[in-house]
C-alpha positions in Angstrom: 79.4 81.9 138.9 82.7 80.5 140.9 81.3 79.2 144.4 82.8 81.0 147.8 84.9 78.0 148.3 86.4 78.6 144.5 86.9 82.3 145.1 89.1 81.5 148.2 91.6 79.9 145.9 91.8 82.8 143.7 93.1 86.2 144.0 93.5 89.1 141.5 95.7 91.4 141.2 97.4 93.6 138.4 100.6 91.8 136.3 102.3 94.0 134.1 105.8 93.8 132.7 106.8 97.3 132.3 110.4 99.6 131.9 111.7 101.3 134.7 114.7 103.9 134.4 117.8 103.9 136.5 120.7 105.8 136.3 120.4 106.3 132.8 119.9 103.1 131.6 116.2 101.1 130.6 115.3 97.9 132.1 112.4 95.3 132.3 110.9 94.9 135.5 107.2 93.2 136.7 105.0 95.4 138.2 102.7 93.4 140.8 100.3 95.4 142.6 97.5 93.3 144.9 95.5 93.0 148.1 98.2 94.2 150.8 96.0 91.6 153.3 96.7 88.4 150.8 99.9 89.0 148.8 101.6 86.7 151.6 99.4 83.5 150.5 100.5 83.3 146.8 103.6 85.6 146.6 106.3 85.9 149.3 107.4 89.3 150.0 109.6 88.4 153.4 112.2 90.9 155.1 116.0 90.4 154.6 117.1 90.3 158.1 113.7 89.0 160.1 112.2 86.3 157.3 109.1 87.8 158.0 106.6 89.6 155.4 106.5 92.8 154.7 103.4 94.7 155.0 102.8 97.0 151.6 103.1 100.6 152.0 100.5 102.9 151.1 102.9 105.5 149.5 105.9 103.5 147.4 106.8 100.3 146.1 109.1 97.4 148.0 111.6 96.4 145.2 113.7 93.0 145.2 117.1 92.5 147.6 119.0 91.6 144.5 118.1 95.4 142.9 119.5 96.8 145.8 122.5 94.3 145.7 123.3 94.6 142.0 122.2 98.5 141.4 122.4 100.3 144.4 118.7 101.2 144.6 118.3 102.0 148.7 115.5 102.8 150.5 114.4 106.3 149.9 115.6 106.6 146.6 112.8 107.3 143.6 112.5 104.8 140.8 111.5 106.3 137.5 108.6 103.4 136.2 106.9 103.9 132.9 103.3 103.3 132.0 102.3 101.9 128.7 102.6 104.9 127.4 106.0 105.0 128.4 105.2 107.8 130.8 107.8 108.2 133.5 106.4 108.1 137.4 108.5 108.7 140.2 107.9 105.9 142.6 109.4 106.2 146.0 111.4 103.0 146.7 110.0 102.2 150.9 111.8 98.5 151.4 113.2 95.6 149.9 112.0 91.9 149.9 113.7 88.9 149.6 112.4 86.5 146.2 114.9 84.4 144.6 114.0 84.7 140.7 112.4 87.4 139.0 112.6 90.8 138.7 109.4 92.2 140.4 108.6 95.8 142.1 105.6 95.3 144.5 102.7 98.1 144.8 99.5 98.2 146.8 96.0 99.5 145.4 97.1 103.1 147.2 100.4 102.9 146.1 99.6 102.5 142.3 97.2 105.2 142.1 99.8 107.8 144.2 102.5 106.6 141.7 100.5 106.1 138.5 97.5 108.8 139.4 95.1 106.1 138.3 93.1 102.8 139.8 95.0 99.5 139.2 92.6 97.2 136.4 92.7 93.2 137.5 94.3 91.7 134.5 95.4 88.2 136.4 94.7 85.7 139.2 96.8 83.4 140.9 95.4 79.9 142.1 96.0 77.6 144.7 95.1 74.4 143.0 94.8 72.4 146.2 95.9 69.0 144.6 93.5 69.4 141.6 95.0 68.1 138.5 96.7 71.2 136.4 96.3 69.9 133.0 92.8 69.6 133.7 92.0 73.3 135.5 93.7 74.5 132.1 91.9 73.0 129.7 88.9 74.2 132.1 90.2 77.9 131.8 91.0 78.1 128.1 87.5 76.9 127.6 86.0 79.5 129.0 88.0 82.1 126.3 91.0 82.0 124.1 92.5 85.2 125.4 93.3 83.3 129.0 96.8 82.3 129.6 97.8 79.8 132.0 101.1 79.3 133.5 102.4 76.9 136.0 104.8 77.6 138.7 107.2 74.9 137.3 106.7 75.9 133.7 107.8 79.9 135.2 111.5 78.3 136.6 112.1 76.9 133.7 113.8 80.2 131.8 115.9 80.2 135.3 116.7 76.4 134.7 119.6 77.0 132.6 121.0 79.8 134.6 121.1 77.5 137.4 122.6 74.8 135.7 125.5 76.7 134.1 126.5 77.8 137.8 126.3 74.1 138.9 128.9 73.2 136.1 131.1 76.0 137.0 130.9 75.1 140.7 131.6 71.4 139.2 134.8 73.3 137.5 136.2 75.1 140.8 135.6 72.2 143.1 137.6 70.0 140.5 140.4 72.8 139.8 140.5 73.1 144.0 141.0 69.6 144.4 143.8 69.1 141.6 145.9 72.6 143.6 145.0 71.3 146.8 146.7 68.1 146.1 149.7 69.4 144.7 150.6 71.8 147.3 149.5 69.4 150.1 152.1 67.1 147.9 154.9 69.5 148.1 154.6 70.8 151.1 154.6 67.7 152.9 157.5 66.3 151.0 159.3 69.8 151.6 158.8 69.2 155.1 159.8 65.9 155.7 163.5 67.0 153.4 164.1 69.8 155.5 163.7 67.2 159.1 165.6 64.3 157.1 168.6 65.2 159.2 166.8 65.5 162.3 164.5 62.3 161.5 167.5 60.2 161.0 168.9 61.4 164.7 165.9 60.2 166.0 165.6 56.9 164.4 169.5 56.2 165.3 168.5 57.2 169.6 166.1 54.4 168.9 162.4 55.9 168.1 160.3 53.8 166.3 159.2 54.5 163.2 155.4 55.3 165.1 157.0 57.9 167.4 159.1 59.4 164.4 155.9 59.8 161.8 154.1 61.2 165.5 156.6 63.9 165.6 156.1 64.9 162.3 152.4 65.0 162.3 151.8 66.6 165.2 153.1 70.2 163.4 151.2 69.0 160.3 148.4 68.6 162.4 148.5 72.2 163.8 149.1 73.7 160.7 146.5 72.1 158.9 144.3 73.4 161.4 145.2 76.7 161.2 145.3 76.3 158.1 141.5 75.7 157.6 140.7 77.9 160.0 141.8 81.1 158.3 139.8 79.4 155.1 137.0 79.5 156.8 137.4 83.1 158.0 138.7 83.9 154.8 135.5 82.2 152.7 133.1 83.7 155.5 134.4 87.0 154.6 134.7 86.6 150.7 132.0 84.1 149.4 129.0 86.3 150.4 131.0 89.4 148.5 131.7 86.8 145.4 128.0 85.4 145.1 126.4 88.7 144.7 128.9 89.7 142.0 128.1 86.2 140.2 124.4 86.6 140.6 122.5 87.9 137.8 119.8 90.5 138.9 117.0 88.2 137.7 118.5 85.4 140.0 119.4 85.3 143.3 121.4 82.5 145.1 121.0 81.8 149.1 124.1 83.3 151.0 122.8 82.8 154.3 125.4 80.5 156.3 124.8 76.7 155.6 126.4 74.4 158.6 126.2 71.5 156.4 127.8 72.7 153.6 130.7 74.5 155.4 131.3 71.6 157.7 131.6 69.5 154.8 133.9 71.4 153.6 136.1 71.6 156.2 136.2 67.9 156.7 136.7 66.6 153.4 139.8 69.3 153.3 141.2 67.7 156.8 140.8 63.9 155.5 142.2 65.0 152.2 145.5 66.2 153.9 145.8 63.3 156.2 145.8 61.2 153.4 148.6 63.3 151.2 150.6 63.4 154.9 150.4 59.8 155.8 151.3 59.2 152.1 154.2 61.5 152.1 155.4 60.2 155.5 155.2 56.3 154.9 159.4 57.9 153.5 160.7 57.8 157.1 161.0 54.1 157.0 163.3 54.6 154.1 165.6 56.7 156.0 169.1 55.8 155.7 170.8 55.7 159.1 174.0 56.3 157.3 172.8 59.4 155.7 173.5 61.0 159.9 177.7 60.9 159.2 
C-alpha cells in the first residue's frame, strides 16, 4: 500500500485521446477529466485575460484558447465528442484555458457523466516526483506490471520539439531577409537624400559651415524621420504580429503573444543604431563636395 505522504504526489484522473466533430470535419482531441479541487497542481488550466485558473464547470467542458483561435469554437457553442464507440455527445463548450501544447478538452467528474451519461473510470496518475530520480520511479512502476506506461514531461515536448525549431529557422530567415531590405533602402534613401540637398549642401559649405554643422543639418531630418519611422513600426507590428502569430500557429501549438518589452525594445534599438550607421556612412560624402559644383 502507497503511504499518505505517497498518495499526495499522485493524482488520478481519466486520459483518453478521443475524436471530436466540428463543422463537418474529425479531429483528435485529449479528453482529461479530474478532481476540479486539484487539476491546478499538475495541469494548468489558467484564464486568458486574468492568468488565473479556472474552476471546472459542473455542466460542460473548458476547451484550449488556440481551438477558439484557430476554429471558432466560442463559449456556448456545443462540441460533438465521441466515445469509444464513436458515439457522438453534445458537450456544451463553458470557457477556454490558456496551455501552450496540446490539444486537450477539460471535464469534471459531473461534467463527464452529463456529457457521456456514465461515471469517468481512473485510467492514469500524474506524479510530482519531488526531486526523486525518474529513471528510477520508472523502473519502480513497470515492476509492478507490464501494462503501466510512463512518460516524462520532457519526453511529452519532444513531438513539439521540431515544430518549434522549424519556426526558429524561419524567424532566423525573416530577421536575415529584414536586415538585407533594411540596409538597402536605408542605403538608398540616404544617398537619395543627400543628391537631392547637394546644391543646397554646397551653399552651405561655401557661407563657411563646417563640415560638423553641414552633416548636423542633414541628420537632424534623418533623425526625425527615422523616428517616425519606427514609431509607425511599432504601431504597425502591435497591430499585425498578434493577427500573424495565430495564423502561423498550429492548433496543437501555441506561441506567447502577450507584449514582450524586451523583445520590442530591442527591436527598436537595433533598427535606430542600424540606421545611424548606414546615415553616418552615407554622409561621410559631404566632405567630398565640390565647391565648384555651386556655379
Amino acid at each position: 500500500m502507497m503511504s499518505p505522504q505517497r498518495m499526495k504526489r499522485l493524482w488520478s484522473l481519466t486520459y483518453e485521446a478521443t475524436i471530436y466533430d466540428w463543422n463537418g470535419r474529425l479531429d483528435g482531441v485529449t479528453l482529461i477529466c479530474a478532481n476540479p479541487e486539484r487539476i491546478s497542481e499538475f495541469y494548468g488550466i489558467c484564464d486568458p485575460k486574468t492568468g488565473e485558473d479556472i474552476p471546472l464547470p459542473d455542466d460542460g467542458i473548458l476547451i484550449q484558447k488556440r481551438m477558439h483561435e484557430s476554429y471558432g469554437m466560442n463559449i456556448g457553442d456545443k462540441l460533438v465528442v465521441r466515445d469509444k464507440g464513436l458515439k457522438k455527445h453534445e458537450a456544451p463548450i463553458k470557457g477556454t484555458f490558456v496551455n501552450y501544447v496540446g490539444r486537450t478538452i477539460v471535464f469534471s467528474p459531473a461534467a463527464y457523466k452529463s456529457v457521456f451519461g456514465d461515471v469517468n473510470k481512473t485510467n492514469s496518475y500524474f506524479i510530482k516526483l519531488n526531486g526523486a530520480d525518474t529513471k528510477k520511479v520508472e523502473e519502480e512502476l513497470i515492476a509492478v506490471s507490464d501494462n503501466i506506461s510512463f512518460t516524462t514531461s520532457d519526453e511529452f515536448m519532444v513531438k513539439f520539439d521540431s515544430a518549434s525549431k522549424l519556426y526558429n529557422i524561419l524567424v532566423y530567415i525573416t530577421t536575415g531577409i529584414a536586415i538585407l531590405i533594411s540596409f538597402m533602402i536605408l542605403t538608398n534613401l540616404a544617398n537619395i537624400y543627400l543628391t537631392r540637398k547637394k546644391t543646397e549642401l554646397t551653399v552651405m559649405r561655401v557661407n563657411g559651415f563646417t563640415i560638423r554643422e553641414t552633416k548636423g543639418y542633414l541628420s537632424r531630418e534623418s533623425i526625425i524621420t527615422t523616428a517616425a519611422g519606427l514609431l509607425l513600426g511599432v504601431t504597425v507590428g502591435a497591430i499585425l504580429t498578434p493577427l500573424l502569430i495565430k495564423g502561423m500557429q498550429q492548433p496543437d501549438l501555441e506561441f506567447v503573444k502577450s507584449f514582450q518589452p524586451i523583445a520590442w525594445g530591442s527591436a527598436v534599438g537595433l533598427e535606430a543604431l542600424f540606421s545611424l550607421i548606414i546615415n553616418t556612412l552615407v554622409y561621410r560624402k559631404v566632405k567630398d563636395l565640390n565647391l565648384k559644383d555651386i556655379a
